[in-house]
N, C-alpha and C positions, 0 to 999 in steps of 0.2 A: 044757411049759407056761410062759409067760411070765409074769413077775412086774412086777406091775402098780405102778408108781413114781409120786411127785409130785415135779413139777418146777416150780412155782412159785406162789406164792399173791400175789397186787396189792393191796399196802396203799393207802390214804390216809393222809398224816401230816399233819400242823401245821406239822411243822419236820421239813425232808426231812435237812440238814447233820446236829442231832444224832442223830437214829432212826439213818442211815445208821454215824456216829461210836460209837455203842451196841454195833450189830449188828459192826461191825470191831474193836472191844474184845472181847467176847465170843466171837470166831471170827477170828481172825487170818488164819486159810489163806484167808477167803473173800476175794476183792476184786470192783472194779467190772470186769461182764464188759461192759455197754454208757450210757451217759447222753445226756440231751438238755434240749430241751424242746420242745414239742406244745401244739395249740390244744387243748384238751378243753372240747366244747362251750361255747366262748367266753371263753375263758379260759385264757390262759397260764402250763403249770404246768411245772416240772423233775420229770426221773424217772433213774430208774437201775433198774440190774437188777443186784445185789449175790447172791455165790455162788459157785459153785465150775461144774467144767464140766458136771456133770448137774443139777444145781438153783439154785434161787436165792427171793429176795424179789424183785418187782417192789414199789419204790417209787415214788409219786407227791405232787408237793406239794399243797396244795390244800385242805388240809382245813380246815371252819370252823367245823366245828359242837363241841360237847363231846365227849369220848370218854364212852363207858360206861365205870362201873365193874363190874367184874370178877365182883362178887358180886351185881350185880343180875340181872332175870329178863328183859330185854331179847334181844331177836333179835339175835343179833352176834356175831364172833368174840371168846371170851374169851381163846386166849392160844394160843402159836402153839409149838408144842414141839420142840426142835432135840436132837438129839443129839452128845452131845461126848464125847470120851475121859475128859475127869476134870472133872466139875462143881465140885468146889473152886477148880480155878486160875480156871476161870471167873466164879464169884462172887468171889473175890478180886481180879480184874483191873478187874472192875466195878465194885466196891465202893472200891478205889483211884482213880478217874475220877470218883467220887459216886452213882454207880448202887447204891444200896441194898436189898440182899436185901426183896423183900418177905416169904417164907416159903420153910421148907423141903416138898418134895415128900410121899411116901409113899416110905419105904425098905423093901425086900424082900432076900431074900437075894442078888439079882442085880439090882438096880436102885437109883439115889435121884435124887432128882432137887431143881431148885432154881428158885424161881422169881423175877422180877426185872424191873421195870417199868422199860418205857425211857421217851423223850418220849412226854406226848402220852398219856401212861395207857396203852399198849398191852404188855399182859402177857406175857412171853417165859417156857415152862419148857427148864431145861438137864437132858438127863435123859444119863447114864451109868449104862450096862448093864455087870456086871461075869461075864456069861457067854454061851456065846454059845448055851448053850439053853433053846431058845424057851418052853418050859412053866415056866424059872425066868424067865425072863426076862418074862411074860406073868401071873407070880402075885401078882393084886392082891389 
């Protein structure tokens, strides 16, 4: 049986330099695996595809409207959840750069998790699992 992976999600940012600068504080291993720019629909925007060799974020610049906030009831992605060995160092790394924890997650006996707005209102959770089975790791 194969196991069925995500390998990228395509953002719209505001400000593609800081999202991108966010996202490579928070994940150091990840870098830029391609960049450019492209007409989109009339309009010339820069992009990048930031990640490792099986996943990534597709970034695009371009964006001009407001972001949602997080806790509204809006159709939208409200936050985008990455898994990292220790969400400490990563809220820490952020939090020294000015990215300020917006809240802590839901902690379980094998999970916590941490959440953290980059540019642009766009909510990031850092979740570290501290087992690798699945029923602990799955008990919300």
């Amino acid at each position: 049986m194969s196991r069925i992976t995500l390998e990228h999600v395509n953002l719209t940012v505001t400000d593609l330099p800081a999202t991108l600068r966010f996202i490579q504080l928070a994940l150091p291993d990840w870098r830029v695996r391609g960049s450019g720019q492209m007409d989109w629909f009339g309009k010339t925007i820069d992009w990048c595809h930031v990640g490792d060799d099986h996943s990534y974020l597709a970034l695009q610049s371009g964006g001009e409207t407001d972001p949602i906030a997080w806790q509204s009831h809006h159709t939208a992605v409200k936050h985008i959840g990455l898994v990292v060995p220790d969400v400490a160092q990563v809220v820490e790394r952020l939090g020294a750069a000015g990215f300020a924890l917006d809240h802590w997650g839901g902690t379980g006996a094998a999970r916590r998790s941490a959440y953290v707005m980059a540019p642009g209102a766009l909510q990031f959770e850092f979740v570290q699992y501290d087992s690798e089975e699945v029923a602990l790791r799955n008990d919300y």
